[in-house]
C-alpha positions as a Markdown table, in Angstrom:
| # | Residue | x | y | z |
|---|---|---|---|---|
| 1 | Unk | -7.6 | -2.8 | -14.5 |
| 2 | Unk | -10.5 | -0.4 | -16.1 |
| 3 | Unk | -11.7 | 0.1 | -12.3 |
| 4 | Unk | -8.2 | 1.1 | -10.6 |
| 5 | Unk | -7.3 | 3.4 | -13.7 |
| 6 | Unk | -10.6 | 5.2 | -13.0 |
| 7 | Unk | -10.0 | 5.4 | -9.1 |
| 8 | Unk | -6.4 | 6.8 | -10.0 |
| 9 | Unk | -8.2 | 9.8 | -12.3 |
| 10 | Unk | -10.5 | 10.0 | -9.9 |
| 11 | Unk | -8.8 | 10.7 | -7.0 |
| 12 | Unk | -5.8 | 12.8 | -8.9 |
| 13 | Unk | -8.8 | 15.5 | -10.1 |
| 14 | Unk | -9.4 | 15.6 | -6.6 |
| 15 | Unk | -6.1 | 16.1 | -5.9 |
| 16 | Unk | -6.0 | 18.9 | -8.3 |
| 17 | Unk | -8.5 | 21.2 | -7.8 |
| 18 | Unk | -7.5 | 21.1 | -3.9 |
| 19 | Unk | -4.6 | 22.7 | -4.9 |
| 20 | Unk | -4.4 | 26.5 | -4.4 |
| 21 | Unk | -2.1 | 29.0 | -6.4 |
| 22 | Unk | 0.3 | 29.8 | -3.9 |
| 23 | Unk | 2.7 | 27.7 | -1.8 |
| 24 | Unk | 5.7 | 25.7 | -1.9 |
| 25 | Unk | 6.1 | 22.7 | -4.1 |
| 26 | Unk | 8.2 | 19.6 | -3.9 |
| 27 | Unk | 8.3 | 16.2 | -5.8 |
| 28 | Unk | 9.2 | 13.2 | -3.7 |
| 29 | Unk | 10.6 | 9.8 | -4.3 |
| 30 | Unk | 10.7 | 6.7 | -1.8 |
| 31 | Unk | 10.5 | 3.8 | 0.3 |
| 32 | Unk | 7.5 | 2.4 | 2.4 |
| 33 | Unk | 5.8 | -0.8 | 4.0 |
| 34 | Unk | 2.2 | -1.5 | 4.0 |
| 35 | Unk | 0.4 | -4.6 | 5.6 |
| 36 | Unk | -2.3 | -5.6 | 3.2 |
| 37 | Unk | -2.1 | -8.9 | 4.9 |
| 38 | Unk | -0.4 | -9.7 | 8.0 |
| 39 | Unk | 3.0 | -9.4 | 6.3 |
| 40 | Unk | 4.8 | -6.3 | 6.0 |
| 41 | Unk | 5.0 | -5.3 | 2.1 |
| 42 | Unk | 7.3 | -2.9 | 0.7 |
| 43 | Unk | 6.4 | -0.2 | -2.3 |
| 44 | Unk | 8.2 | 2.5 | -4.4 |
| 45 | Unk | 6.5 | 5.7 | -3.8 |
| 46 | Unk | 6.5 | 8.9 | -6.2 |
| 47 | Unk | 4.6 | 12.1 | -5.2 |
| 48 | Unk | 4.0 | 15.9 | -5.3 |
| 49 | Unk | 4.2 | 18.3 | -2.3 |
| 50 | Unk | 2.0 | 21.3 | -1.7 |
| 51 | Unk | 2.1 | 23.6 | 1.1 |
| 52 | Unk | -1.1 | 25.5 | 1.2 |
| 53 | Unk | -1.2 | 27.7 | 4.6 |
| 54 | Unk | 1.6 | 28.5 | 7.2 |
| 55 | Unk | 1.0 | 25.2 | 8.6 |
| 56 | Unk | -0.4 | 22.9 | 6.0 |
| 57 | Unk | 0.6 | 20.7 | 3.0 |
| 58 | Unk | -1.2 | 18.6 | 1.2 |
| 59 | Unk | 0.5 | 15.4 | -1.5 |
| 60 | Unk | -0.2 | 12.8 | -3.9 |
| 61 | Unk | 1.8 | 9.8 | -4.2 |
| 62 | Unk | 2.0 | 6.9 | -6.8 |
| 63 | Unk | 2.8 | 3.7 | -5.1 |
| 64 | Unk | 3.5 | -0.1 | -6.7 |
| 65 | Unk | 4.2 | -2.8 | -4.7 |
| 66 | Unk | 7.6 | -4.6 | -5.2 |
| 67 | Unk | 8.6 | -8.1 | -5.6 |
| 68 | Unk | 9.4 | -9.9 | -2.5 |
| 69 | Unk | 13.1 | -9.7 | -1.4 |
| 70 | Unk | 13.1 | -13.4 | -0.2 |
| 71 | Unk | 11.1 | -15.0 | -2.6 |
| 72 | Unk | 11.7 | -18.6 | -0.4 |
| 73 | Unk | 9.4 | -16.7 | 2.0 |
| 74 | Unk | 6.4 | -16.9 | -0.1 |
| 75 | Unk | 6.8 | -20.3 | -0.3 |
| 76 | Unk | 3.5 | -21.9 | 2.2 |
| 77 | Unk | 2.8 | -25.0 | 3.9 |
| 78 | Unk | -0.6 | -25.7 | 5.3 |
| 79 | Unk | -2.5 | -29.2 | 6.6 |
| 80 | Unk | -6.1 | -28.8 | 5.1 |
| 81 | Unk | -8.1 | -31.6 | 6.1 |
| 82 | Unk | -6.5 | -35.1 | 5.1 |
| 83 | Unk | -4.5 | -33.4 | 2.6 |
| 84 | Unk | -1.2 | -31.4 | 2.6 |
| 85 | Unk | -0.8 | -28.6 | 0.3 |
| 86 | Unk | 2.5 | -26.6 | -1.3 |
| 87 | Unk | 1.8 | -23.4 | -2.8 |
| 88 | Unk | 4.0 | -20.3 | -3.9 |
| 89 | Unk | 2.2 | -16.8 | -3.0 |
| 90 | Unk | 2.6 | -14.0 | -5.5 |
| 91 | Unk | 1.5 | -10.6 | -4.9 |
| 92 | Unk | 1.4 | -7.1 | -6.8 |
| 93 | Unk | 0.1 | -4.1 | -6.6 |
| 94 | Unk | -0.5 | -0.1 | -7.9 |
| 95 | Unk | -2.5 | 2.8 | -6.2 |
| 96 | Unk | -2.7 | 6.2 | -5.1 |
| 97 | Unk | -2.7 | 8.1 | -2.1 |
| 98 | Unk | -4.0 | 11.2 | -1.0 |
| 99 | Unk | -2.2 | 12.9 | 2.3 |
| 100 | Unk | -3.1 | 16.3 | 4.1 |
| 101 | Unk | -0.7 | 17.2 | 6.8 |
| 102 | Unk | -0.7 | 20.0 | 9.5 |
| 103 | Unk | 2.7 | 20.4 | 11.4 |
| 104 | Unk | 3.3 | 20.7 | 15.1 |
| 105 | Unk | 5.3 | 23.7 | 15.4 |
| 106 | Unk | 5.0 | 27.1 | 13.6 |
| 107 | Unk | 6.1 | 26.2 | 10.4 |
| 108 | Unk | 5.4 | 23.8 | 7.4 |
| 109 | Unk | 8.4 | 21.8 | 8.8 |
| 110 | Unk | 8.7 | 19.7 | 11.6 |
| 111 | Unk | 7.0 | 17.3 | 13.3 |
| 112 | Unk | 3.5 | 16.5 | 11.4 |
| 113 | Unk | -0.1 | 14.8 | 11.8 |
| 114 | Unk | -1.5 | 13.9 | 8.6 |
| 115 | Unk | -4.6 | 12.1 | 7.3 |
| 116 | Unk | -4.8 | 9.8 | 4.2 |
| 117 | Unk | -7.0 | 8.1 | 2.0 |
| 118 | Unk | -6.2 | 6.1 | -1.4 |
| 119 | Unk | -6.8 | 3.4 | -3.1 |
| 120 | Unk | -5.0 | 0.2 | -4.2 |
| 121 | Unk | -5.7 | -2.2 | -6.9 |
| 122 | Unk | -4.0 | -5.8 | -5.8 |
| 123 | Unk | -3.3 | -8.9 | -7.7 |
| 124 | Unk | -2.6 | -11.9 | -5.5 |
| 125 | Unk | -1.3 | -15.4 | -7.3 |
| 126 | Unk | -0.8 | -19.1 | -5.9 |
| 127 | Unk | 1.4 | -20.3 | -7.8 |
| 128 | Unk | 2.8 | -24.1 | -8.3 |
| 129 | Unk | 0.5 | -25.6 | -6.1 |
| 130 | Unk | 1.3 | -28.7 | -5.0 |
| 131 | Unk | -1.1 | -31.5 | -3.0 |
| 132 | Unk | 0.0 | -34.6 | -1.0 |
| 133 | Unk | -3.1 | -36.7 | -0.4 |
| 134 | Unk | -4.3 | -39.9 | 0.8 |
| 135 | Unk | -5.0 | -41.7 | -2.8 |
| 136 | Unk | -1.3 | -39.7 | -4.2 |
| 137 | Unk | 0.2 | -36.5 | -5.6 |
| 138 | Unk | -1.0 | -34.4 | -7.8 |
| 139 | Unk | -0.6 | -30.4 | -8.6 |
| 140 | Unk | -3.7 | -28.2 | -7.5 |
| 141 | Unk | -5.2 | -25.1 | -10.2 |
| 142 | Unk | -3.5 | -22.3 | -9.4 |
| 143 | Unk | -5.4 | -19.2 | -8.4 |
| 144 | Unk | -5.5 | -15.1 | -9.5 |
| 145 | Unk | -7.3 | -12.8 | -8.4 |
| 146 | Unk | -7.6 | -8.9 | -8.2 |
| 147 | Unk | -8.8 | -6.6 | -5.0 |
| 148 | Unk | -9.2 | -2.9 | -5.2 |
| 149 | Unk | -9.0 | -1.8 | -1.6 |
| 150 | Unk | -9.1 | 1.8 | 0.1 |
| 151 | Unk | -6.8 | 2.3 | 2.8 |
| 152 | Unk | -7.9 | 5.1 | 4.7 |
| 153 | Unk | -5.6 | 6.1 | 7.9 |
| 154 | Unk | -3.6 | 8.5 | 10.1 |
| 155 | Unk | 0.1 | 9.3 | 10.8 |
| 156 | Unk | 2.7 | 11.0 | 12.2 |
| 157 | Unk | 5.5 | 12.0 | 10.5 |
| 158 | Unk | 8.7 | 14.4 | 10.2 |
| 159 | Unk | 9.2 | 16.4 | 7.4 |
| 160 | Unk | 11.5 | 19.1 | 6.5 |
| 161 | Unk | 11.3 | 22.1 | 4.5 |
| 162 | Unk | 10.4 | 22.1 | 0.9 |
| 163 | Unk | 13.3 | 24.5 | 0.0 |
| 164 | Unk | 16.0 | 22.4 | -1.9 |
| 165 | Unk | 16.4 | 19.0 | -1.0 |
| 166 | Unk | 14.2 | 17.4 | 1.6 |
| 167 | Unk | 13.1 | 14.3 | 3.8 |
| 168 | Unk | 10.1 | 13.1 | 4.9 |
| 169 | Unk | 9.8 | 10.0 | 7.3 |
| 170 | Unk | 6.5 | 9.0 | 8.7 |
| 171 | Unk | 4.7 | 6.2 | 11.0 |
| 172 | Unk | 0.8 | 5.2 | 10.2 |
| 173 | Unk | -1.9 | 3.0 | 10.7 |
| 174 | Unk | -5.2 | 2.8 | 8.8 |
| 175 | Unk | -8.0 | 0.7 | 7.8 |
| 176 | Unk | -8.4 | -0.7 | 4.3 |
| 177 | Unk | -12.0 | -1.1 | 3.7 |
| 178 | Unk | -13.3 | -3.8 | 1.3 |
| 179 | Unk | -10.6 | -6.0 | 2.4 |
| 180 | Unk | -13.4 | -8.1 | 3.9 |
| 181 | Unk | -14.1 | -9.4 | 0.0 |
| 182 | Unk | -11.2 | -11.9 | -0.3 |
| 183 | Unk | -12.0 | -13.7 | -3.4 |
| 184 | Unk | -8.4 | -15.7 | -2.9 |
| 185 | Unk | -9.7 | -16.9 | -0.2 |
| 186 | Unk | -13.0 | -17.6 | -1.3 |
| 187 | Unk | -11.3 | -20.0 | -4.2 |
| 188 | Unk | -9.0 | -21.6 | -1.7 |
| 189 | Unk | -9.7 | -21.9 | 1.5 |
| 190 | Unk | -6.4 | -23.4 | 2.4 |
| 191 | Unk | -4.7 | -19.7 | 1.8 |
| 192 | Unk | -2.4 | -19.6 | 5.0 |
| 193 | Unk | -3.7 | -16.6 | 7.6 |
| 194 | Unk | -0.4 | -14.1 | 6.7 |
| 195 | Unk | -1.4 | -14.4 | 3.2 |
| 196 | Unk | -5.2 | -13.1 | 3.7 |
| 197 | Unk | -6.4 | -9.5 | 3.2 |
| 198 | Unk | -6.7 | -7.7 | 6.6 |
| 199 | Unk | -8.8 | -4.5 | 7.9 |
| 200 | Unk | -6.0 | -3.0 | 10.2 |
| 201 | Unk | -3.0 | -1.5 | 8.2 |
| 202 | Unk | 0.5 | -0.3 | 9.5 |
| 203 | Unk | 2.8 | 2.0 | 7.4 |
| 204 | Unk | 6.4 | 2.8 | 7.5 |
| 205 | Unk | 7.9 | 4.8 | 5.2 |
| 206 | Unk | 10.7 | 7.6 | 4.2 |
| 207 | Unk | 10.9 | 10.0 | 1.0 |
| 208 | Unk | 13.4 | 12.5 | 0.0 |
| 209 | Unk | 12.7 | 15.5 | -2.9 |
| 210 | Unk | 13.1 | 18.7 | -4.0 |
| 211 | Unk | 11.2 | 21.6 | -3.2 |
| 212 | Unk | 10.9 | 25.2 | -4.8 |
């Protein structure tokens, strides 16, 4: 916990001083998927809009992961040698993002490319373990453990103006690095493939705000 609250302060007095003194402002809310394992994700998002030139803006969002809709679907099978294991997967999440966009046309509105690079501290559970063996039944440990990853990616995006109320709805894909340090895994090799960290990441999301 000590390590992600310093990468948020970190990254937000980054944020800061890139602001300039001039340009539009907006503050966001919204809705967005993330793969931080093969399985789609979805988060709450909260964030600050900056344009800073005719044809660039710059953000910061907040994002925490939310529960699973269908928590049945976190429920995994898997054969693991002569045994045959239960387990419940539970995951959580907070981080930050940094976003710097440049827009198509002639305008900060429009169609946008944008770059991004964050941070996000994960907490991944098995839960209720459960293991069918040869000799009997018994339950397994269950397992916790923490990954701060550091999605770093591009997108493309629409975006209207930040005058009044606006939208923003966007299409990414990134890399989150250190996701090759899966201590889950590491403690139980039987974690199903959908439920492991992954390098390649895909984002969908869509905000609305206000903008002054």
């Amino acid at each position: 916990m000590n390590s992600a609250r310093r990468s948020l302060t970190a990254l937000a007095v980054v944020a800061l001083h890139a602001l300039p003194l001039l340009g539009q402002w907006g503050v966001r809310a919204g809705l967005g998927w993330e793969q931080y394992t093969p399985r789609l994700d979805m988060h709450w998002a909260l964030g600050v809009d900056r344009d800073v030139s005719g044809r660039t803006s710059i953000g910061l969002d907040l994002i925490g992961v939310l529960p699973a809709l269908e928590p049945e679907n976190m429920i995994a099978s898997v054969d693991h040698g002569t045994d045959f294991i239960t387990y419940t997967y539970v995951r959580k999440g907070i981080g930050a993002q940094y976003r710097s966009m440049y827009f198509l046309g002639g305008d900060t509105e429009g169609w946008y490319v944008a770059t991004s690079v964050g941070f996000r501290s994960l907490v991944r559970e098995m839960a209720e373990v459960r293991i069918s063996a040869p000799d009997g039944y018994r339950d397994g440990p269950d397992r916790s453990t923490r990954a701060l990853v550091f999605p770093v990616g591009v997108r493309v995006g629409l975006r209207s103006a930040l005058d009044g109320f606006f939208q923003d709805a966007y299409i990414g894909v990134g890399h989150l690095l250190g996701s090759g340090n899966d201590a889950l895994l590491d403690q139980a090799p039987y974690l199903i493939d959908k439920h492991r960290l992954k390098g390649l990441s895909v984002q969908v999301g869509y905000s609305f705000g206000v903008g002054w």
